[in-house]
Residue, then its C-alpha position, 0 to 999 in steps of 0.5 A: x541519496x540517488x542520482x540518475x545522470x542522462x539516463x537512457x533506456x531502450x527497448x528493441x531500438x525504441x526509446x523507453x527514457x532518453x538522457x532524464x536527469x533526475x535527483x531523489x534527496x533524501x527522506x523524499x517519499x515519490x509517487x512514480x505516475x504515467x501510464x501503462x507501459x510508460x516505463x514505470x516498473x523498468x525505471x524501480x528496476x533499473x534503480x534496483x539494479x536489476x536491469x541494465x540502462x543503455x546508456x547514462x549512469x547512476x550515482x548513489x550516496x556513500x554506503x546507500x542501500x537499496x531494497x525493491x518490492x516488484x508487483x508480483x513473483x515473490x515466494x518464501x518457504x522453509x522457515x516459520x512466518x516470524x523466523x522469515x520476517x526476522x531474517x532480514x534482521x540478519x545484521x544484527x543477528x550477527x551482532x547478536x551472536x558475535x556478543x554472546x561469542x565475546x561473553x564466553x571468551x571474556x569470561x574464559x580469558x585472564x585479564x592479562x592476556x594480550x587479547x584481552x583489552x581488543x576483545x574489550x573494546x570489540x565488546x564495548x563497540x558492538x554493544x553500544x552499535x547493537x543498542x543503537x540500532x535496536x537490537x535489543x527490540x528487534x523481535x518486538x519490531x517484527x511482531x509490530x510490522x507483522x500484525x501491521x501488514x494484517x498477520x495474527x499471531x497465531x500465523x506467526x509459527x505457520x510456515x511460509x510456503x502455507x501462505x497464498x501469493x497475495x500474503x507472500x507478496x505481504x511476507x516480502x513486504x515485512x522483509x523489506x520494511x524491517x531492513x530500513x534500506x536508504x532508497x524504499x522501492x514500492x511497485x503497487x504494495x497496495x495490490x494485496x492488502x486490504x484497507x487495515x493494512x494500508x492505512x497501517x502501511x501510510x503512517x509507516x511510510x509517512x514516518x519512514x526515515x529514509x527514501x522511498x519511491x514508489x508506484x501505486x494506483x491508489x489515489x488515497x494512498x499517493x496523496x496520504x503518503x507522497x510529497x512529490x509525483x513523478x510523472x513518466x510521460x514522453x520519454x522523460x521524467x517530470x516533476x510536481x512538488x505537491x500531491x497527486x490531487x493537485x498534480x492532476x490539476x498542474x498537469x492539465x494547466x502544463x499541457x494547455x500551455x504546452x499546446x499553445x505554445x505549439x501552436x504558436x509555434x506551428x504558426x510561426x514555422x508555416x509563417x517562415x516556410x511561406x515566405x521560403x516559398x514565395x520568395x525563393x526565386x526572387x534574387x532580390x529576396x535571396x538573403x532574406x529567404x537564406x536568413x529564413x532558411x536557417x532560423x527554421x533548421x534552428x528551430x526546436x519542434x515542440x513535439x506533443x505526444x497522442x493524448x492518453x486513451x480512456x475508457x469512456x463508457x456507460x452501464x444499460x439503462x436498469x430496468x426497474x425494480x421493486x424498493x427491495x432489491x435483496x434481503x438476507x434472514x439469518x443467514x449462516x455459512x461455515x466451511x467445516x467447523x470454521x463459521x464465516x457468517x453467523x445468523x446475518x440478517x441484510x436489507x438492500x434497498x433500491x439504488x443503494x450503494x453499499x461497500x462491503x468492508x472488513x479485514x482479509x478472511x471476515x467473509x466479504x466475499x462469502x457475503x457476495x457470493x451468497x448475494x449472487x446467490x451461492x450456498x449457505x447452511x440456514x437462513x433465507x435469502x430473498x430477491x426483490x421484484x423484477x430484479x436481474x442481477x449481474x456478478x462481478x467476482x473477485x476471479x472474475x478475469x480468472x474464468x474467462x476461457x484463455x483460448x478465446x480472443x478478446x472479441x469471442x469471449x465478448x460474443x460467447x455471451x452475447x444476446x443476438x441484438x447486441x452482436x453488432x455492438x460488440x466492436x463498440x464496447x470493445x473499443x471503450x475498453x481500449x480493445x481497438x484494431x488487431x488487439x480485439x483478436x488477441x487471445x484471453x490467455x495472453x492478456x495482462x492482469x488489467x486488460x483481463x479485468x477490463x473485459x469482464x466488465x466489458x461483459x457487464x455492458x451485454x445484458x441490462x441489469x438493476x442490480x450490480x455485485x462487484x467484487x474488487x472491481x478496480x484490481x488491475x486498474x490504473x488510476x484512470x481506469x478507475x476513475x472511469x469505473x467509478x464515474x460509470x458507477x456513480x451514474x448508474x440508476x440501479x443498486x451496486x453492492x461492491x468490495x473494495x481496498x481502495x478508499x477514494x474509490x468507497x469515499x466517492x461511491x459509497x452511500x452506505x457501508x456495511x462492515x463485516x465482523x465477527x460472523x455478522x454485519x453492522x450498517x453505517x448510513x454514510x460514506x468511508x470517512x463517517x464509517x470511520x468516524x463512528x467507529x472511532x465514536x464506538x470505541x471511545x463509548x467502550x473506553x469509557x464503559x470500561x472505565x465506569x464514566x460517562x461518554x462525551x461524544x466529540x465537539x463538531x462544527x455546526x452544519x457537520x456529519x450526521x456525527x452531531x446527534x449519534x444514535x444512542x447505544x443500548x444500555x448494559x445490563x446491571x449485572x454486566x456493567x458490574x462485571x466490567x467495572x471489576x474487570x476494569x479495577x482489576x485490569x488497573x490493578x495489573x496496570x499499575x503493578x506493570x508500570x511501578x514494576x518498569x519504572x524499577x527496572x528502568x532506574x536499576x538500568x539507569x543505575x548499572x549503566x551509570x556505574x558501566x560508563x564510570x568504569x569505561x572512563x576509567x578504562x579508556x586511561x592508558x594508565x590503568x592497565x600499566x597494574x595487572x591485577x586492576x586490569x584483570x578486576x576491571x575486565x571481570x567487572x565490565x563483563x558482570x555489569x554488561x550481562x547484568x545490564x542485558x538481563x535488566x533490558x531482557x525483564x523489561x522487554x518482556x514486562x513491556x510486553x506483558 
């Protein structure tokens, strides 16, 4: 599929890639991995064709398409949402209008005219490539990757230009996904989603036909959707046919033997470059110091770059607290007639650490922000004893003062004993030498985010609010993040789309829906386990039988003995159960109703076909009045095969 021939790549006369060969096959899902500035985005690019290599060359299969996502930058206006996303079906759009052109001529154009059986065949060409290609589900795969990429319905019809930079990065990816491209370039797609549509968006990778190469800094994600990583690291490229997981592992085992190796070999090179100088003015050494000479200038240094830089660091000591670090009674905030959160009651106990989930807009960050103590209409918000909070907000990196450096933004908030720290916990955030005098402003999205949880070290704190704290990140970064989190002895109350990072920190999870919250005691993958519980609980309400939780395994979650569901009302189960009886009534009639519709498509396409087969006989068109009668009946039956396929679409829809 793709083909990189000793590919070079360099920036202001220092190598970025040199002479990497590399091969993508295809149906091949890459994970891109290394470190910031390792050359990751430049390589998508440079697949892309958006930016020249120095030197080397780039072969790609025959009639291979490429598509790329970058991180940022992308906007969209002038059309509605779902009129956007359907553009980038602009092929079939053509075969659809060329179609409908074809109609009008076939049926204003007599069968012995000398076009006729050319426009005939041109029909019959684009119609079995337009049914191939789905064209007659084109909208109906629209819908499903918008609602997939989390876009209701009723946005649909907004236009584009309504949209904030995170959903415009969402419109692009929709774009992207509908064209199908043969080599998938992905440059963090997860940024901006939360965790709905990434979950939506590894099964639709998982099942892409195609290639894709992309670069996240999700771990969940890579190991979900990757088969294989590629590592940038020392100006080449570095493959590991397994997950990320365990490429972390094979990595390490590859650099332990890389630098024995070189140690090995350090020995043997100082072994000879001793001999060389002991014996280099003895003549009766002389051949054998020449012999010496030439197996060092031989020699192939194995050349080990610096070791990755990590944060290491450590929130304060927290000072203690009362059991209850924070309550919330009744809570409820609106934005005009819009309410957000709606009679909310939360208890947040000490040393708890809670993730905050929900899909984009159910109010996560208002439920923060009111923890953090912002306004609300009613309700009451209480602080527990001896609590001192601190407030990590999901704009955090955009309310640091842009013409600060890096250390005076640190020491703005400093309290006095802690000014002789600052170049310490600067330097664990990789703000080492002169880039501690850079100024705010000119700082990338991760270094901003590094130092507004640099500013989290100043004051000691039991109470941690972090919203999307890992935004920006690298893997490494969060990994740090998180091992700093996990050791803290305070409560931490964090949003996140990243699910290792909820799995792995997360003691319980409270989902934000509907104006309220429900409380899940456990980790993500229990969060999810129980929701999975619940509906079939509601499935089986609907269908008037009684649930039966899922089998598990002796020693297994919480999961074994769920906690029982209020009963429901008489009156109310028998409403659900006409609800039900009526909704399978609708059912029933849909599926007898596309069961008919599919043996009418069946029938007419049997009888197409039939007369296709007679067509295609040269001798057919030799009588002039069989010719005219087969034209007009190869046009009737295509319209009304296209009609059957337009009332089964909408009836599959319905």
């Amino acid at each position: 599929m793709l083909h990189l021939i000793n590919l070079t790549k360099e920036f202001a006369g220092k190598p970025l890639f040199t002479d990497i060969t590399w091969h993508l096959k295809k149906g091949e899902r890459v994970g891109l991995v290394g470190d910031n500035g390792a050359g990751k985005s430049t390589l998508m690019r440079i697949i892309a064709g958006q930016v020249e290599s120095s030197s080397g060359a780039l072969q790609y299969a025959r009639g291979a398409t490429t598509g790329y996502l970058p991180q940022e930058g992308l906007t969209t206006r002038g059309r509605s949402l779902f009129n956007e996303a359907l553009s980038a079906l602009e092929e079939l759009q053509a075969i659809e209008k060329e179609l409908a052109e074809l109609t009008l001529r076939l049926g204003e154009s007599p069968a012995e005219e000398s076009d006729h059986d050319a426009l005939l065949d041109r029909f019959g060409q684009l119609q079995e490539e337009f049914r191939q290609r789905g064209g007659f589900t084109m909208e109906a795969e629209v819908g499903t990757v918008l609602r997939g990429l989390g876009f209701l319905p009723g946005d649909w019809e907004r236009e584009c230009s309504e949209f904030s930079g995170g959903w415009q990065m969402r419109i692009a990816l929709a774009k992207l996904l509908l064209k199908k491209p043969n080599v998938l370039l992905l440059d963090e797609p997860t940024n901006h989603l939360d965790i709905e549509a990434r979950n939506w968006l590894e099964e639709y990778l998982c099942g892409y036909p195609y290639s894709v190469i992309l670069v996240s800094h999700d771990r969940f994600f890579l190991d979900c959707v990757c088969s294989r990583i590629t590592e940038v690291w020392n100006h080449t490229l570095t493959d590991y046919h397994c997950s990320y997981t365990r490429y972390l592992t094979l990595r390490e085992e590859r650099l332990a033997a890389l630098r024995e190796a070189k140690r090995r070999q350090d020995e043997e090179v100082a072994a000879m470059e001793d001999f060389i100088r002991r014996f280099r003015y003895n003549a009766n050494k002389a051949s054998l110091v020449q012999s010496r000479i030439k197996q060092l200038e031989k020699v192939e240094r194995i050349v080990i770059p610096p070791e990755r830089k990590r944060i290491r660091f450590t929130f304060p000591e927290a000072p203690k607290s009362g059991r209850i670090a924070m309550e919330l009674k009744n809570v409820t905030r609106a934005y005009g007639p819009k309410v957000v959160l709606d009679g909310v009651d939360l208890t947040v106990e000490k040393g708890e650490r809670i993730a905050l989930v929900g899909h984009n807009g159910a109010g996560k960050s208002t439920l923060m922000r009111i923890l953090a103590g912002g306004e609300f209409q009613s309700g009451e918000r209480i602080t527990g004893a001896n609590v001192a909070m601190d407030y990590f907000a999901q704009d955090q990196a955009d309310v640091l003062t842009g013409d600060r450096s890096a250390y005076d933004e640190l020491l703005a908030d400093a309290p006095y004993d802690s000014v002789p720290r600052l170049r310490d916990i600067l330097g664990a955030f990789l703000f080492s030498g002169d880039d501690i005098h850079k100024r705010v402003g000119v700082l990338s999205g991760g270094e901003k985010n590094r130092l507004a949880l640099a500013k989290m070290l100043l004051r000691p704190s039991n109470l941690l609010l972090m919203d999307e704290p890992t935004n920006h990140l690298d893997l490494n970064s969060k990994e740090v993040l998180l091992d700093a989190l996990s050791s803290f002895g305070g409560t931490v109350i964090f949003v996140s789309h990243d699910r290792y990072f909820i799995d792995h920190l997360a003691t319980r999870v409270v989902e934000v829906e509907g104006g309220g919250v429900a409380s899940y005691q456990g980790d993500y993958e229990y969060f999810l386990a129980r929701k999975r519980e619940e509906v079939g609980v509601v499935e089986s309400v609907r269908r008037g039988e009684a649930y039966l939780a899922p089998a598990t395994t002796s020693g297994s979650s919480p999961l074994s003995t769920p906690a029982p569901l209020p009963p429901l009302a008489k009156d109310e189960r028998l409403r659900r159960r006409e609800e039900e009886k009526q909704r399978q009534k609708e059912e029933s009639g849909r599926k007898k109703q596309l069961t008919e519709l599919e043996r009418e498509i069946e029938r007419w396409e049997m009888e197409l076909s039939a007369l296709e087969l007679k067509m295609a006989d040269s001798s057919f068109f030799a009588d002039p009045e069989q010719a005219r009668r087969g034209g007009e009946l190869h046009l009737q039956l295509t319209e009304q095969i296209a009609d059957l396929y337009s009332q089964w679409e909408s009836c599959h829809a319905g």
